[in-house]
C-alpha positions, 0 to 999 in steps of 0.5 A: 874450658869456660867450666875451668876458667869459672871455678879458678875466678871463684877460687880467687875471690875466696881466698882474695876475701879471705886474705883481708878479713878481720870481721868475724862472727862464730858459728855453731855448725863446722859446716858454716864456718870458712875456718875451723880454729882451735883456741891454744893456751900456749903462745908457742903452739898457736900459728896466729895470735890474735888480739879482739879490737872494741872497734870493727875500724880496728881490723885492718888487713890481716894482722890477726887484729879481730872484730866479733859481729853480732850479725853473721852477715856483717862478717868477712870471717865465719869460724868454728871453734873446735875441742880438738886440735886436730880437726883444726885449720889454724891454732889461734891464741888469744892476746892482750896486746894489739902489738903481739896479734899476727902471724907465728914466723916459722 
């Protein structure tokens, strides 16, 4: 039961941690990585449209508004950018407009 109640904790505080992360650094290993992303030319494809802030106060939330650390221990975010759609969590697209970066309404 204690075993049980362990792993729902840890499971809580990933998500939770995951849910507010907008400092991201890429890896080079899928196996690192917290998401595994594939980068779309098509808005229409993509589930999230993200938008790269200059500045780390600039990603607040999750509003798909992303801050690039040098450092893999400053992130809150490590991705893996794939070749292939299919082995892909999410579909990002990248955009030029900090209003557009969010979330596709389905």
């Amino acid at each position: 039961m204690k075993a049980v109640r362990l792993i729902l904790c840890l499971v809580w505080i990933c998500l939770t941690s995951m849910a507010y992360s907008q400092k991201v650094f890429e890896v080079k290993y899928k196996s690192e990585a917290d998401v595994v992303v594939y980068v779309t030319n098509y808005e229409s494809e993509a589930d999230l449209k993200v938008y790269v802030a200059k500045y780390a106060s600039d990603a607040k939330g999750f509003t798909g508004i992303w801050y690039y650390t040098k450092y893999k221990s400053d992130a809150d975010l490590k991705i893996y950018v794939t070749k292939y759609k299919s082995e892909a969590n999410w579909l990002i697209y990248f955009t030029e407009y900090k209003s557009n970066a969010g979330w596709r309404k389905k």
